[in-house]
C-alpha positions as CSV (number, residue, x, y, z in Angstrom):
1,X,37.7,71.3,55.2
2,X,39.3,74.4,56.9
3,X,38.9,74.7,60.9
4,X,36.6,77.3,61.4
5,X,37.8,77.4,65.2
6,X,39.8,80.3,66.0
7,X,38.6,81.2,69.3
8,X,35.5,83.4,70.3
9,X,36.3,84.9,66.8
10,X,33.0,82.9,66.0
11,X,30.8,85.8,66.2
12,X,31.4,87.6,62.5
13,X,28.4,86.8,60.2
14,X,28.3,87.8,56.8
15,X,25.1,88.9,55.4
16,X,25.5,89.3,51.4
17,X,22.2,90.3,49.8
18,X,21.7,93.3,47.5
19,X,19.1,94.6,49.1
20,X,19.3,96.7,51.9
21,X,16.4,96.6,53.7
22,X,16.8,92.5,54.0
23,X,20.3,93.5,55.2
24,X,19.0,96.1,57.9
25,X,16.4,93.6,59.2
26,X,19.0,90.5,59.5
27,X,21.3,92.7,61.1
28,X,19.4,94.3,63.8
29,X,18.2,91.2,64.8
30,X,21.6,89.1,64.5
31,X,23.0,92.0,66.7
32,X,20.3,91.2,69.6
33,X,22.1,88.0,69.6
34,X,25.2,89.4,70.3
35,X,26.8,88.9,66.6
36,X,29.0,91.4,64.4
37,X,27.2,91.5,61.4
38,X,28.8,92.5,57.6
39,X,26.9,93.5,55.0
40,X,27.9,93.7,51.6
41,X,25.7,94.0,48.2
42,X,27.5,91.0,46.2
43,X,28.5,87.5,46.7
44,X,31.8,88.2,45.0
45,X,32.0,90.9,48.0
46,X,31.2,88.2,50.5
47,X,33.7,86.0,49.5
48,X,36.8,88.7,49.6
49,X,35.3,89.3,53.2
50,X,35.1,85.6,54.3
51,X,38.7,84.8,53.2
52,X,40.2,87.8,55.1
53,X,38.4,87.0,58.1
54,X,39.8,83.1,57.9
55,X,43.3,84.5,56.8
56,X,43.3,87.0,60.3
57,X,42.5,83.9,61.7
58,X,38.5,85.5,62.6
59,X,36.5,82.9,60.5
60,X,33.0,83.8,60.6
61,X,30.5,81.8,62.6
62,X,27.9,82.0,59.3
63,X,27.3,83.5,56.0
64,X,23.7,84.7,55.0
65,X,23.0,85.2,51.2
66,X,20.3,85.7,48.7
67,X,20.9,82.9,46.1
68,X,20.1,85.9,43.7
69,X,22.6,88.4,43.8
70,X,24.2,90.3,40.9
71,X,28.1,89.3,39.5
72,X,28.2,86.3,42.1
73,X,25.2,84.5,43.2
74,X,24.8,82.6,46.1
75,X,25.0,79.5,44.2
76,X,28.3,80.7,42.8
77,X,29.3,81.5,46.3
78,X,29.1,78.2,48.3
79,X,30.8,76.3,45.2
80,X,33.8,79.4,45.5
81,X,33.8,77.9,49.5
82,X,33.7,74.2,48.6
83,X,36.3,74.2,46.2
84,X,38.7,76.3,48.8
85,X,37.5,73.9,51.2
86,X,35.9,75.9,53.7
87,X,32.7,74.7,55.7
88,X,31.0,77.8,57.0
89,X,27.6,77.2,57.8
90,X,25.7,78.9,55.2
91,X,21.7,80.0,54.4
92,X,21.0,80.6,51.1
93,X,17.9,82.7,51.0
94,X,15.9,82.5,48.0
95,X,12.4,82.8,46.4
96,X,13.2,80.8,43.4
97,X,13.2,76.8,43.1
98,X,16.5,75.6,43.1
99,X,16.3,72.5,44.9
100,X,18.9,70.0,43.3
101,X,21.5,72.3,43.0
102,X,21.4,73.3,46.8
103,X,20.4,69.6,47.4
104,X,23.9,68.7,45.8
105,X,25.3,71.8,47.3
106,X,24.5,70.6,51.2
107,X,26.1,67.1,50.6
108,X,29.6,68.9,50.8
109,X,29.0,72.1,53.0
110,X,26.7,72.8,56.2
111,X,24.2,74.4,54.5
112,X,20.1,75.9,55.1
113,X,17.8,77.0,52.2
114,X,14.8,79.7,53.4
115,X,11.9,80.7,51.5
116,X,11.6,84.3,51.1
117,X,10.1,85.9,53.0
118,X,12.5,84.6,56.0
119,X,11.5,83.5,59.2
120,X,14.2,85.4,61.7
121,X,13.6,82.4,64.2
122,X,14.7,79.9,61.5
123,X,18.0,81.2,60.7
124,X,19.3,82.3,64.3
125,X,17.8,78.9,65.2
126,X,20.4,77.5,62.4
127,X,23.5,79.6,63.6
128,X,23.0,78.8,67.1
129,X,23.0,74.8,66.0
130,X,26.6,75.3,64.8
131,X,28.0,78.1,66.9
């Protein structure tokens, strides 16, 4: 796995989820926490983001992502960071049952599934674990 330790560069976190009233609300509160927050729309988005951030050398300190997101899910989106190697710690936010793929999925990257609707206090609860 990729260091993810460049610095205070930490405090990026990108929020990929199509809608944009979940993106609002997990910003505002992620940015009373003292986090950057990007949002983008789409998974395949996200992961253009997260690979420019780790290439300036600014790897995010998490990624928060609806595991239903058009052109590249969430699901689609950890795989895309296990197979390049890179252990970001990662909620997958969903409202659909999924458990054995994301079961699978958090053998091989640090990783959180939340039931929609989210509890705020469980993800910034999970970030601060890691960060």
């Amino acid at each position: 796995m990729r260091d993810r330790s460049y610095g205070d560069m930490r405090k990026k976190i990108v929020v990929a989820d199509e809608n944009r009233l979940i993106q609002n609300m997990l910003s505002r509160f992620l940015v009373k926490f003292g986090y950057d927050v990007i949002c983008v729309d789409r998974g395949d988005e996200a992961y253009k983001i997260i690979m420019s951030l780790i290439d300036a050398k600014m790897s995010p300190a998490a990624i928060i992502c609806d595991l239903d997101m058009p052109d590249c899910n969430g699901l689609e989106l950890v795989r895309s960071l296990i197979a390049d190697c890179i252990d970001i710690p990662t909620v997958l936010m969903t409202d659909e049952n999924h458990h054995e793929d994301i079961e699978e999925l958090s053998r091989k990257i640090t990783l959180k599934r939340v039931q929609k609707p989210v509890e705020i206090s469980d993800i910034i609860d999970f970030i601060k674990e890691y960060d």
